[in-house]
Legacy VTK file of the C-alpha trace (Angstrom):
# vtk DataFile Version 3.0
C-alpha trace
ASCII
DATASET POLYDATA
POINTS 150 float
21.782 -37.428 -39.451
23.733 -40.314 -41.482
25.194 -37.611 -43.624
26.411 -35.336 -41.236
27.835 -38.025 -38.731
29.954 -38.938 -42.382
30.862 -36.395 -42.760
31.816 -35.587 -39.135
33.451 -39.095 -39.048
35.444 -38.067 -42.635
36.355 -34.622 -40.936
37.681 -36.377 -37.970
39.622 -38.367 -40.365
41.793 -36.050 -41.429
42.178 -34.472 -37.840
39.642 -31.758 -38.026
37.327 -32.701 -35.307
38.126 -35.009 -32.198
35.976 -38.055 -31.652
34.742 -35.937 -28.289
33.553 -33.319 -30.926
31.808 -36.084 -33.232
30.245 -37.767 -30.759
28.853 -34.318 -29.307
27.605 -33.187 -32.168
25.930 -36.531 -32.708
24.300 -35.860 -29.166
22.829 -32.097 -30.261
21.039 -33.817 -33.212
18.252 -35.142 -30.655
17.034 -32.960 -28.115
17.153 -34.361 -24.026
13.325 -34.875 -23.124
13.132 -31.909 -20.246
13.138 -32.734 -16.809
9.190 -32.265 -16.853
8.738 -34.016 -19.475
10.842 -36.890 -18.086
8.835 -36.678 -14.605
5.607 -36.654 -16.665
6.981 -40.334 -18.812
8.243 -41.868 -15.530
4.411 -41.267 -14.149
3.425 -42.385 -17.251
5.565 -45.619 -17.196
4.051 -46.171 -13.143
0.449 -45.810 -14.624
1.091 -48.447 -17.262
3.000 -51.072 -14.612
-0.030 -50.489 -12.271
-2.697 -51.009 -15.021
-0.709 -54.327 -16.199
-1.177 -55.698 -12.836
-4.746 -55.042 -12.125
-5.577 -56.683 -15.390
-3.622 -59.643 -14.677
-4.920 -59.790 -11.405
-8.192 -59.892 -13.093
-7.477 -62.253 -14.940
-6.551 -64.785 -12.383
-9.942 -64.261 -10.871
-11.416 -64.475 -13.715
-9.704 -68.147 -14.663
-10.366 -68.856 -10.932
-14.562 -67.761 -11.440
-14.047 -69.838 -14.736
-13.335 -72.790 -13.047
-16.115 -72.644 -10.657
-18.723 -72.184 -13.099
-17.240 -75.104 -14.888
-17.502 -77.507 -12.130
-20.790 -76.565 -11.077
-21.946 -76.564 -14.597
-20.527 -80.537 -14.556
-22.471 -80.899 -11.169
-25.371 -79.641 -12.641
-25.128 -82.098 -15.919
-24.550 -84.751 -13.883
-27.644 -84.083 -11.509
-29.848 -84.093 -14.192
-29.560 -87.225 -15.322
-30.493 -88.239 -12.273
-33.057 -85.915 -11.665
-36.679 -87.227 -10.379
-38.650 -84.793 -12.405
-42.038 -86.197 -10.518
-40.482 -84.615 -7.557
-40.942 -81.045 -7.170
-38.586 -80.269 -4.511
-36.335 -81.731 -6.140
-36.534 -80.003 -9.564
-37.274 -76.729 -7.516
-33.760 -77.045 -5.622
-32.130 -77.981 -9.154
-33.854 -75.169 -10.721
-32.500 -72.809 -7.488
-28.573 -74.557 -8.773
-29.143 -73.142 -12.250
-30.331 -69.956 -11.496
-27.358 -69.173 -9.156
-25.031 -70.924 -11.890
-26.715 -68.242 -14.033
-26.246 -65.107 -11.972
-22.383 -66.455 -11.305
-22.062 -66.151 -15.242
-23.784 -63.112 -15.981
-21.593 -61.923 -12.946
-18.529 -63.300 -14.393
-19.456 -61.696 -17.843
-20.006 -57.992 -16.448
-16.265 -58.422 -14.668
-15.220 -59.678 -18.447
-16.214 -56.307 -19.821
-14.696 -54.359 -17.050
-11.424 -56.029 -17.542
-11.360 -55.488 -21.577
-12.137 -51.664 -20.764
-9.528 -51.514 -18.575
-7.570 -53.202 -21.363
-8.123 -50.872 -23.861
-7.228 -48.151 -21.104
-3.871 -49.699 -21.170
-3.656 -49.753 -24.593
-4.095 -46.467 -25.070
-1.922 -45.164 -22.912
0.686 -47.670 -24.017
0.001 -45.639 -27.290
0.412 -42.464 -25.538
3.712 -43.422 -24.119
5.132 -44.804 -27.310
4.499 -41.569 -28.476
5.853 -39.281 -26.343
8.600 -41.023 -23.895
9.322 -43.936 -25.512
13.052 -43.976 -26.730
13.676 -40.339 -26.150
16.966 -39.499 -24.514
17.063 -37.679 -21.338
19.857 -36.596 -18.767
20.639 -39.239 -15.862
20.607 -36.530 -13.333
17.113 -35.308 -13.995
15.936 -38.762 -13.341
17.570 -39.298 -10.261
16.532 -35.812 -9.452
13.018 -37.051 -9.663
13.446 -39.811 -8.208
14.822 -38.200 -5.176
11.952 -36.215 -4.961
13.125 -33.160 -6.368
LINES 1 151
150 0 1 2 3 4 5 6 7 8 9 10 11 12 13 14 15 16 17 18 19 20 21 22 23 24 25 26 27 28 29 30 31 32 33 34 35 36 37 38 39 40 41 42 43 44 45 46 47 48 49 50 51 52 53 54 55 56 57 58 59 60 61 62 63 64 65 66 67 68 69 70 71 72 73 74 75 76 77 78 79 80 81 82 83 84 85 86 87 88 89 90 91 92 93 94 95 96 97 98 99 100 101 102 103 104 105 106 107 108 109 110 111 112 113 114 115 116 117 118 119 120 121 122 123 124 125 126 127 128 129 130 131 132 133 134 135 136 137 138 139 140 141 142 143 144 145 146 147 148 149
């Protein structure tokens, strides 16, 4: 493409093609994405805003789960020192605090692996998009075409 806008440009030069011709020609050297295919990136583009904001919603529960394991794990620390262990209901109702501190983590955990599948979702069709829509020319009225629900 270098070549031939040089050699446009050196034509144009010497008055053989108009800058309206160079920069046309320039234009036919990469194709206009289809209005399909522009419909089909746009969706594309909606999936990937969508998926960015479930996982960051996820992740602010997460941080917010975080924190409340955290604390109770503190709690729990700091009970045990002062734990009566010749009282049974009393190391019973501790030993009901752990187990729930337990289930909230293996809880937390399960959401953890949800959210880095739904991460590598995103990533792939980040990939997808890159490939196909990303940085491909396509005409301003088939856009607001779409957009207009046409």
């Amino acid at each position: 493409m270098k070549k031939f806008l040089l050699i446009a440009l050196l034509a144009g030069g010497f008055g053989l093609l108009s800058t309206t011709d160079i920069l046309a020609a320039a234009d036919q050297t990469r194709p206009m994405m289809s209005r399909e295919a522009l419909r089909y990136c746009m969706a594309q583009q909606s999936k990937l805003e969508a998926l960015n904001a479930e996982i960051s919603k996820g992740q602010a529960a997460l941080k917010t789960e975080l924190k409340a394991i955290d604390k109770m794990e503190a709690q729990l620390t700091h009970d045990k020192m002062s734990l009566d262990n010749s009282n049974s209901i009393a190391v019973e109702m501790h030993n009901a605090r752990v187990e729930e501190r337990d289930t909230m983590i293996t809880k937390h955990n399960a959401k953890i692996e949800s959210l880095n599948k739904k991460s590598a979702e995103l990533n792939a069709e980040n990939a997808s998009y890159q490939g196909q829509c990303a940085g491909k020319d396509y005409d301003e009225a088939d856009k607001t075409a779409i957009l207009s629900g046409k």
